[in-house]
KEGUKOL-178504 format. One line per 5 residues: their letters; for each residue x, y, z of N, C-alpha, C. Coordinates in steps of 0.001 Angstrom, whole numbers, always signed. Layout:
N
a	X Y Z X Y Z X Y Z  ...
***
This chain:
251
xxxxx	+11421 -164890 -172574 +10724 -164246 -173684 +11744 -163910 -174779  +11602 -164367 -175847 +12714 -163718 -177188 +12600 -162598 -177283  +14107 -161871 -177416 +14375 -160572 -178042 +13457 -160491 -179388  +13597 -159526 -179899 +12758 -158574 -181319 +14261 -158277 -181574  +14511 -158762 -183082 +15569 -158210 -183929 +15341 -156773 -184298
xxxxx	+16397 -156448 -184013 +16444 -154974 -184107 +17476 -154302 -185308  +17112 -153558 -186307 +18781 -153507 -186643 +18865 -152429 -186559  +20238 -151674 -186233 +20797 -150537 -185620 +22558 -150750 -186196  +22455 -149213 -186401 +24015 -149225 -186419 +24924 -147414 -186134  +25328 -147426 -185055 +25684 -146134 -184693 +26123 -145107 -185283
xxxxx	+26073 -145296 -186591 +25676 -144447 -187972 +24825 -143469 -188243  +23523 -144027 -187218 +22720 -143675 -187797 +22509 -142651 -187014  +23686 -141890 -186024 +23599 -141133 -185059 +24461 -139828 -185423  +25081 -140075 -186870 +25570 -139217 -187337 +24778 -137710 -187425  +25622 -136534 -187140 +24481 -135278 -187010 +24705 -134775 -188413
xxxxx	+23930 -135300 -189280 +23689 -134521 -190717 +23008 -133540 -190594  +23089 -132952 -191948 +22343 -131565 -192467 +20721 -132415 -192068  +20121 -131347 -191169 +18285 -131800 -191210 +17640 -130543 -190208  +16618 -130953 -190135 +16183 -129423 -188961 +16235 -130576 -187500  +16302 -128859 -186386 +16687 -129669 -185069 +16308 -131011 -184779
xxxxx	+14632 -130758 -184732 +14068 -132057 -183867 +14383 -133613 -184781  +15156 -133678 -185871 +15072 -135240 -186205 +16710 -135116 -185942  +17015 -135169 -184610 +18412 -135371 -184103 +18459 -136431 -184329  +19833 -136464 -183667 +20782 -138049 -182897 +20552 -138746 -181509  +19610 -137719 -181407 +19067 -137736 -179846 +18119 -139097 -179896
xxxxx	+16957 -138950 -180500 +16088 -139842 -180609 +16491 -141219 -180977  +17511 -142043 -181901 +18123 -143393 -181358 +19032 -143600 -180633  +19826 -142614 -179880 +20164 -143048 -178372 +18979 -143090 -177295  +18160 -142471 -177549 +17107 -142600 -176509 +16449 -143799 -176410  +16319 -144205 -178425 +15501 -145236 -178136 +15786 -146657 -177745
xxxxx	+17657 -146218 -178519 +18614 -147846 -178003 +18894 -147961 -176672  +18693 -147188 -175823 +18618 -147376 -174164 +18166 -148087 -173905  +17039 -147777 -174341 +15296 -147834 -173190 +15413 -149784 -173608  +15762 -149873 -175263 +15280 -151371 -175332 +16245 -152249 -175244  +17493 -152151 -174378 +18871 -152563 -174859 +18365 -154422 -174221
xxxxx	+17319 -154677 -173410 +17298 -155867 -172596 +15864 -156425 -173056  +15544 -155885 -174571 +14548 -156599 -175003 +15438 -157055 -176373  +16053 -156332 -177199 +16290 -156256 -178376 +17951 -156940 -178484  +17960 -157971 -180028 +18823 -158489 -180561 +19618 -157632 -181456  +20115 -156674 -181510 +20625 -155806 -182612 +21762 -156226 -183543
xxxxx	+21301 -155984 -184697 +22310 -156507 -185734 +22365 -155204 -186764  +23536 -155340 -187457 +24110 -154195 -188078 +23617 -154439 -189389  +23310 -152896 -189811 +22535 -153303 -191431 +24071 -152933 -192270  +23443 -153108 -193870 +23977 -152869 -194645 +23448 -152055 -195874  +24319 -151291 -196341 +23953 -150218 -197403 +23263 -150668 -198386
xxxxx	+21845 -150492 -198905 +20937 -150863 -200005 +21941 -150502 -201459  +22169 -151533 -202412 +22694 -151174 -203903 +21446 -149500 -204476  +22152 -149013 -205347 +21511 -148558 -206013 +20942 -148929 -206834  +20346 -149940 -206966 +19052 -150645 -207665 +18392 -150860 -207193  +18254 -150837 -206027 +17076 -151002 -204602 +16494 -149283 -204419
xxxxx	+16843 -148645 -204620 +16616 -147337 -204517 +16117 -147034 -206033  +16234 -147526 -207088 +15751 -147185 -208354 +14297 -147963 -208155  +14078 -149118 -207386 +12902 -149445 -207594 +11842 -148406 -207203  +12177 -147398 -206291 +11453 -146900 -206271 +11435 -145523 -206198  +12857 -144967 -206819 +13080 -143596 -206576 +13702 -142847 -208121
xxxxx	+12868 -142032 -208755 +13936 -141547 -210221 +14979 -140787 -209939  +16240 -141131 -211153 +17002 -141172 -211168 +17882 -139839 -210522  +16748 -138772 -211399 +17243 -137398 -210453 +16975 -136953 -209160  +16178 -137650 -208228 +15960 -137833 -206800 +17058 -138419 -206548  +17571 -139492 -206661 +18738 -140275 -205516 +20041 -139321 -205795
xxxxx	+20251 -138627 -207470 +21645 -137796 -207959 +21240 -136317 -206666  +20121 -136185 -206565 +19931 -134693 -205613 +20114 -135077 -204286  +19637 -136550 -203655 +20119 -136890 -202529 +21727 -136812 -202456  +22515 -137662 -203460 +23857 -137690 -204038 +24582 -136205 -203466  +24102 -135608 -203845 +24937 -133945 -203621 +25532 -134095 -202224
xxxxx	+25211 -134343 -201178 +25120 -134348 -199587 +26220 -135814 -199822  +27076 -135910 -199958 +27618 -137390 -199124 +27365 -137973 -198051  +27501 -136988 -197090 +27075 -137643 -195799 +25778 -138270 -195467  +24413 -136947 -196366 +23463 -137451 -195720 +22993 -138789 -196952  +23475 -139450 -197978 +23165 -139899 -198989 +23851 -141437 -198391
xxxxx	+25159 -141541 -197665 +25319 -142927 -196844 +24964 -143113 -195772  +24376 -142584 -194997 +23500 -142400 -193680 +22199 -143138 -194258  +21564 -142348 -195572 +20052 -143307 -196146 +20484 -144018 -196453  +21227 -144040 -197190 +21468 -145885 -198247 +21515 -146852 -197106  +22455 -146155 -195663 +22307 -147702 -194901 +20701 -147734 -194018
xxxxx	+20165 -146787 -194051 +18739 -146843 -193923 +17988 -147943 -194408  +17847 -147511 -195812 +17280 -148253 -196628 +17729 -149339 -196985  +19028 -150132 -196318 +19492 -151517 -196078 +18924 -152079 -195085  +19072 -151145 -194208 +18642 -151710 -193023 +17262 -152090 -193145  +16265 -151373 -193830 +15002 -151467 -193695 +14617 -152759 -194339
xxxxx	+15506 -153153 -195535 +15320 -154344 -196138 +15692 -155083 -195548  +16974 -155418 -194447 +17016 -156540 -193595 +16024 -156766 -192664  +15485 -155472 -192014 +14497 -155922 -191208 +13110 -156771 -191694  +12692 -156329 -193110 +11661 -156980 -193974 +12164 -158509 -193715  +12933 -158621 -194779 +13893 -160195 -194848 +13501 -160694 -193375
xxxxx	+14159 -160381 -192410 +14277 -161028 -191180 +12641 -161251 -190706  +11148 -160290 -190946 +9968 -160522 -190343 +9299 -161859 -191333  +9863 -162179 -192577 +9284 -162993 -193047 +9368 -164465 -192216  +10338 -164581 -191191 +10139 -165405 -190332 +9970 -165162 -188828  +10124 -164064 -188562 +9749 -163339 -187110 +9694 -161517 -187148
xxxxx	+8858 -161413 -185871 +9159 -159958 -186304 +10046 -159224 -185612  +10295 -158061 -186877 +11783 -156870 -186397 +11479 -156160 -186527  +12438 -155042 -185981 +12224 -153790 -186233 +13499 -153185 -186631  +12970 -151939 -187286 +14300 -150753 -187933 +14293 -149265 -187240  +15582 -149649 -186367 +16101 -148198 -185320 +16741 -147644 -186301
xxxxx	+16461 -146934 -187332 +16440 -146544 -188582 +16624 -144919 -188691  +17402 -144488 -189192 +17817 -142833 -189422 +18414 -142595 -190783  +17912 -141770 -191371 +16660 -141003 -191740 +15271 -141537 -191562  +14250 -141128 -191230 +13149 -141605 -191556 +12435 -141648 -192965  +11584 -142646 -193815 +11374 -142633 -194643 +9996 -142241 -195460
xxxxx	+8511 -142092 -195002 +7500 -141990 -195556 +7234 -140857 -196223  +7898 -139683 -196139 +7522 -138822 -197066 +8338 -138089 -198185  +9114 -139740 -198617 +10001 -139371 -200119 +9190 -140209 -200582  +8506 -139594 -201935 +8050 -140525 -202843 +8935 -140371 -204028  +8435 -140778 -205264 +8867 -141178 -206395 +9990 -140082 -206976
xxxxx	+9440 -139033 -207010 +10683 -137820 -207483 +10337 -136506 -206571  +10446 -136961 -205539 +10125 -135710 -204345 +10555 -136307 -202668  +11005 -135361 -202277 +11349 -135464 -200748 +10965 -135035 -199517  +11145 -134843 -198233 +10780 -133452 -197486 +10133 -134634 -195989  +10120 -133642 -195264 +9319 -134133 -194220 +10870 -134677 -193127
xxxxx	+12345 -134389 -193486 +13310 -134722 -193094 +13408 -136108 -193427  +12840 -136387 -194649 +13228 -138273 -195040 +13861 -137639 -196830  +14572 -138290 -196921 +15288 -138677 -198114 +15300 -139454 -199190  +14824 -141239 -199118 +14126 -142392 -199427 +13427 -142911 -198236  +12639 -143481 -199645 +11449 -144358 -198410 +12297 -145590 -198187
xxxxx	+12785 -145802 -196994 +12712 -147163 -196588 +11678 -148577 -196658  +10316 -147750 -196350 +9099 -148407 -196340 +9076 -149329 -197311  +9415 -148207 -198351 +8632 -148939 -200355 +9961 -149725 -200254  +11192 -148973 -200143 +12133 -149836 -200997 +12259 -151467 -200377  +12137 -150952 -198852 +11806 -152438 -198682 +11318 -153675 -199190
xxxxx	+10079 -152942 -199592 +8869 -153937 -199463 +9179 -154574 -201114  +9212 -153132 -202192 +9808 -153626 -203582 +10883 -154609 -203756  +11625 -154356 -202647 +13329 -155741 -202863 +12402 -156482 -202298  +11553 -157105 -201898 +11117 -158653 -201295 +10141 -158792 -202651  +9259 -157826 -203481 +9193 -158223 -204158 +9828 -158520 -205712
xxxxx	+10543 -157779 -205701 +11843 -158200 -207095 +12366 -159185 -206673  +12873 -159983 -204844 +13357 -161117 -205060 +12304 -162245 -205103  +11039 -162011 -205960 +9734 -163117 -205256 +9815 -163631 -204277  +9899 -162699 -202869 +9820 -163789 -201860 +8118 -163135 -201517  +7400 -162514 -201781 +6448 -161968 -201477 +5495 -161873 -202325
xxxxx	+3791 -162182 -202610 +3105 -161869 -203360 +2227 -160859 -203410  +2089 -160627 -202075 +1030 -159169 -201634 +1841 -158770 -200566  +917 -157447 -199904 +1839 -156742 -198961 +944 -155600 -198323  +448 -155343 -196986 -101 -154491 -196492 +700 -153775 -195513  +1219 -152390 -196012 +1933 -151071 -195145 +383 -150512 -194220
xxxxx	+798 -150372 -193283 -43 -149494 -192191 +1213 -148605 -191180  +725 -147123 -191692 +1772 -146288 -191265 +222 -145657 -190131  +1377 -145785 -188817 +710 -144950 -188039 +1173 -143759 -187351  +1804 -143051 -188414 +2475 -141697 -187636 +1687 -140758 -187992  +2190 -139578 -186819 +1010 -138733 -187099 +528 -137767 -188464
xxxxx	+1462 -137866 -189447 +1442 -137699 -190470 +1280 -138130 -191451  +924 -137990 -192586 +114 -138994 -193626 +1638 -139580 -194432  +1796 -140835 -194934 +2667 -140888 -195067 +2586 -141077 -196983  +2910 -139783 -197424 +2676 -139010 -198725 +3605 -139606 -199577  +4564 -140026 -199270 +5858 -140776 -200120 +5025 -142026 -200207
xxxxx	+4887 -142762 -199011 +4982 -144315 -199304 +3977 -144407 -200376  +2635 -143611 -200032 +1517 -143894 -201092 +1854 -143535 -202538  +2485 -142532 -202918 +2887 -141996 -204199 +3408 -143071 -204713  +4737 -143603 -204040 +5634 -144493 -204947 +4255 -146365 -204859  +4105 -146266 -204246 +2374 -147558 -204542 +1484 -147606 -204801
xxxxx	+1154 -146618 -205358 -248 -146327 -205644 -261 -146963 -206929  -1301 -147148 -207275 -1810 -148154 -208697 -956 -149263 -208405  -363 -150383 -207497 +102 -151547 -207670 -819 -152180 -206690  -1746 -153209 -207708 -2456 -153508 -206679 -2284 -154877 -206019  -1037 -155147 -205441 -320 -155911 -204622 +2 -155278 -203244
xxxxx	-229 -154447 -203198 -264 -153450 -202413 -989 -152761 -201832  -1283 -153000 -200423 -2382 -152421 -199832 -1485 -151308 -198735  -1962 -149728 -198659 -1608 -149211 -197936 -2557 -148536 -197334  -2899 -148323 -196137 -3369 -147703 -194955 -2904 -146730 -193875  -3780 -145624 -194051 -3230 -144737 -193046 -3954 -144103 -192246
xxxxx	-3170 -144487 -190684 -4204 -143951 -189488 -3994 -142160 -189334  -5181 -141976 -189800 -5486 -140322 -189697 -6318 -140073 -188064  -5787 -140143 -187339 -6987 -139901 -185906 -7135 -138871 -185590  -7631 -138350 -184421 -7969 -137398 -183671 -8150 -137445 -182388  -8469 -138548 -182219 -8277 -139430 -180745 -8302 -140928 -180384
xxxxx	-7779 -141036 -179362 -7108 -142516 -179080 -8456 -143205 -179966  -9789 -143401 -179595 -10879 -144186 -180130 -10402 -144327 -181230  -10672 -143100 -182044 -10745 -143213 -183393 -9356 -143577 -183772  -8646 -143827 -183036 -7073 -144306 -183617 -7450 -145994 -183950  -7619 -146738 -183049 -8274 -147663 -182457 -9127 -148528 -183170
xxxxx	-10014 -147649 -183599 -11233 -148167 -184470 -10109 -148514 -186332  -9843 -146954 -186505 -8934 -146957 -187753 -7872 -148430 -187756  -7438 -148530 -186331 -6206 -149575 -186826 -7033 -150988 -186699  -8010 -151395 -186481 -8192 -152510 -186191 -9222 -152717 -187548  -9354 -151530 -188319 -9994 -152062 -189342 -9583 -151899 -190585
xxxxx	-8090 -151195 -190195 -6950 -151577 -191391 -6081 -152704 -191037  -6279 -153662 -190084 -5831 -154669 -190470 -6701 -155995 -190084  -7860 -156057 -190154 -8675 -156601 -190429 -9089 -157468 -190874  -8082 -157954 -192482 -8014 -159041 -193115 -6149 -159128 -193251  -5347 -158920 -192186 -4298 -158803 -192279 -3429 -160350 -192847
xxxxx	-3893 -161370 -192247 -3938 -162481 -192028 -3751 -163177 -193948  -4135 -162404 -194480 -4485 -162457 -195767 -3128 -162260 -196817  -2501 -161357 -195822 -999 -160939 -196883 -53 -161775 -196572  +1029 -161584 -197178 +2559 -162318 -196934 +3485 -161572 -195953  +2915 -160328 -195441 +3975 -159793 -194948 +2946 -158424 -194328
xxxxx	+3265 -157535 -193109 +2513 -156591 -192919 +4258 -155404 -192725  +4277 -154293 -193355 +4947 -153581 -192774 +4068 -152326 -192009  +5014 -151898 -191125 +4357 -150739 -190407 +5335 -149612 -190349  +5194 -148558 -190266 +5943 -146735 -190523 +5164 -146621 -189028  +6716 -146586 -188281 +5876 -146566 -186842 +6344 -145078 -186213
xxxxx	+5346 -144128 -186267 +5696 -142918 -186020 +5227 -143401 -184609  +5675 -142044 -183840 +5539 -142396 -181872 +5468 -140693 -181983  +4639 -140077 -182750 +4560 -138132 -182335 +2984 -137976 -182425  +2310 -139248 -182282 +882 -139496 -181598 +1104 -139320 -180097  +1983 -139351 -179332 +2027 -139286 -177966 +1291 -138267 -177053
xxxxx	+752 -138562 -176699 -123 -137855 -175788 +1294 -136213 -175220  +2304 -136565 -174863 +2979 -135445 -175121 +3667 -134942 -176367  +3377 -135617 -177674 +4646 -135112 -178309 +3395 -134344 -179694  +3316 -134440 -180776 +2658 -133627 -181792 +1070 -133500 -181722  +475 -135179 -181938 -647 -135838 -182036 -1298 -135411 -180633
xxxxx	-690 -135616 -179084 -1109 -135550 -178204 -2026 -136633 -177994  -2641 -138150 -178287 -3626 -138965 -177998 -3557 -140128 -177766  -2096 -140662 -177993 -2064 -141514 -177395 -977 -142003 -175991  -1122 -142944 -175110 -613 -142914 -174088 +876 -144218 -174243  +1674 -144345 -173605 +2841 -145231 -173630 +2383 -147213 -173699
xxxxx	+1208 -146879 -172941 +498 -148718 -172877 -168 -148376 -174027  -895 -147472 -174759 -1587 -147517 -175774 -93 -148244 -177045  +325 -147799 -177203 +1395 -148026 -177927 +2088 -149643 -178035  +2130 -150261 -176638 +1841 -151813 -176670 +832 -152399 -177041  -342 -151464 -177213 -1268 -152335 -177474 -1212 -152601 -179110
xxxxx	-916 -151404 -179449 -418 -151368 -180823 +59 -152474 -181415  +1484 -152634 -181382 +2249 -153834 -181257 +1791 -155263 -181404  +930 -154937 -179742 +261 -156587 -179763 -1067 -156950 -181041  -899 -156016 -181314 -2513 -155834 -182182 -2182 -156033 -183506  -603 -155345 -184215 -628 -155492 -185106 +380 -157199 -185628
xxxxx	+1175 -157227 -184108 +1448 -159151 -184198 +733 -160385 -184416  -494 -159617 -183939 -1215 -160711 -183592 -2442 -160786 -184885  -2459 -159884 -185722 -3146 -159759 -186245 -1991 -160500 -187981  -1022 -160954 -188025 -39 -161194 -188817 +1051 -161575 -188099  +1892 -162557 -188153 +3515 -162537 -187581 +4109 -162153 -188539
xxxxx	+4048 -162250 -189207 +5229 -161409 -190244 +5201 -159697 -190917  +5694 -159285 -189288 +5875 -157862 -189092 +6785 -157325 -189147  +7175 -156480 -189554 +8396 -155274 -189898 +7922 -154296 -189615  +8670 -153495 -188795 +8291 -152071 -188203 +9412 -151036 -188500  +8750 -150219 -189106 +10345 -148910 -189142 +10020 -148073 -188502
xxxxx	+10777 -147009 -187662 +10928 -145921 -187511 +10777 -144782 -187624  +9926 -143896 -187826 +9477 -143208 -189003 +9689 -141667 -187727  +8158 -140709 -187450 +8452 -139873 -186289 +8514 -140168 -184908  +8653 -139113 -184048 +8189 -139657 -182675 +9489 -138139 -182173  +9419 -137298 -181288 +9857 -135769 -181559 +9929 -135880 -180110
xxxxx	+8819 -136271 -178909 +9469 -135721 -177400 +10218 -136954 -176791  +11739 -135921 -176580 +12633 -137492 -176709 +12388 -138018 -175447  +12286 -137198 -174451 +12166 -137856 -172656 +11499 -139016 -173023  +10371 -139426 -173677 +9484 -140177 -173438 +10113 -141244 -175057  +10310 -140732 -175609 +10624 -141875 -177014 +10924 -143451 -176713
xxxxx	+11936 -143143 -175973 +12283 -144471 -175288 +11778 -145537 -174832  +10877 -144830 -174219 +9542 -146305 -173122 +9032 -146382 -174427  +8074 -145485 -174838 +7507 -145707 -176116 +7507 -146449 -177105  +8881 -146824 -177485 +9308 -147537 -178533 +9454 -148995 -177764  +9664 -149183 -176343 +9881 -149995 -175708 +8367 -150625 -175689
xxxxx	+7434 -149838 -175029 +6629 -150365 -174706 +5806 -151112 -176696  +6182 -150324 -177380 +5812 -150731 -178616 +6566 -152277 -178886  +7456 -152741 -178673 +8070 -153778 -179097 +7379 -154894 -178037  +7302 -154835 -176518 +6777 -155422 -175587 +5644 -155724 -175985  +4659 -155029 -176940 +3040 -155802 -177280 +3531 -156527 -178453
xxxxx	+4540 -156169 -179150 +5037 -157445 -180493 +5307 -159107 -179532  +6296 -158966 -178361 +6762 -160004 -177640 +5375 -160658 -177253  +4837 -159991 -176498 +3580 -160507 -175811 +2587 -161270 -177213  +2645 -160681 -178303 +1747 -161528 -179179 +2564 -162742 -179640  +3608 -162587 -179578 +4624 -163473 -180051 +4536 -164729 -179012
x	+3968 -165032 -177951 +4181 -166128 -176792 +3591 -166824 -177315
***
């Protein structure tokens, strides 16, 4: 069975300024669990013109203040663009730190800094390799950045699973991607604090493959980032079992 490109770089384990739970903890947990599924390759720091596509000028100078935590994102938000790049011919994923969905355009918070998500998706389209583009963030939180900085581009389709329980998770994702088949590219903001133990509480560790397989199969050209996911015991399978329904659609 092929590995899932992964990109990772032990950087991203640096303990910056943030509140407890978005440790260093959570990508050692998660680079464990997948070390015998996953191809890992090292990202690289996004230019600051990749970050202007989608961030004003006095957002990235206020990120700026922090050195540490300001090259920790930039290689975020590299990374997130290699992983894009790389799903346009298979899919990857981004073991990605900071998380990105709730920096939008001139605002931050939620322990993300830049969106990885947008800037991604904007560098594939500034290099025309892309003509449309459907984000489906399924963390348990609305993901308030990505939509801000896309909203009114209507190349851009974004979707967000708001549930309450596994069903209605279920129903929501299969009918946000629905006509998936349709875009050039699907990214996903893959929060894991839906876990039946961790924020969300509703969904289970096989639910989470099914995920995966659902959203592979519904598009191959998938990119997945990183986004929440908070009880670390369990992060691990989680993210594991999430990549295992990408493989399985992938046969």
């Amino acid at each position: 069975m092929p590995k899932i490109p992964v990109l990772y770089s032990d950087t991203f384990l640096t303990d910056y300024r943030t509140v407890d739970c978005e440790n260093p903890d959570r990508i050692s947990q998660i680079h464990t669990f997948i070390k015998e599924i996953a191809d890992f390759i090292g990202p690289q720091p996004c230019d600051e013109k990749d970050l202007l596509l989608c961030h004003s000028e006095n957002l990235i100078h206020s990120v700026k203040r922090d050195r540490e935590v300001y090259e920790v994102a930039r290689l975020a938000a590299g990374g997130a663009i290699q992983t894009a790049l790389i799903s346009l011919k298979r899919p990857a994923f981004g073991l990605i730190r900071p998380p990105g969905h709730h920096a939008g355009y001139n605002f931050n918070g939620g322990f993300c800094f830049f969106n990885n998500m947008a800037i991604a998706i904007k560098h594939l389209f500034a290099e025309k390799l892309i003509t449309n583009a459907l984000i489906v963030d399924i963390d348990l939180h609305y993901g308030n950045g990505t939509y801000d900085i896309v909203k009114g581009d209507k190349s851009i389709v974004f979707k967000n699973i708001d549930a309450y329980s596994q069903k209605d998770f279920f129903q929501q994702l299969r009918d946000a991607i629905e006509s998936a088949n349709n875009f050039d590219i699907i990214g996903c903001s893959a929060g894991f604090d839906t876990y039946v133990r961790d924020w969300g509480g509703i969904l289970s560790t096989d639910d989470f493959e099914e995920i995966g397989y659902l959203l592979a199969r519904s598009n191959p050209h998938l990119f997945s980032l990183l986004e929440g996911g908070y009880y670390i015991p369990d992060l691990g399978k989680n993210v594991c079992a999430y990549l295992k329904g990408i493989q399985k659609a992938c046969l």
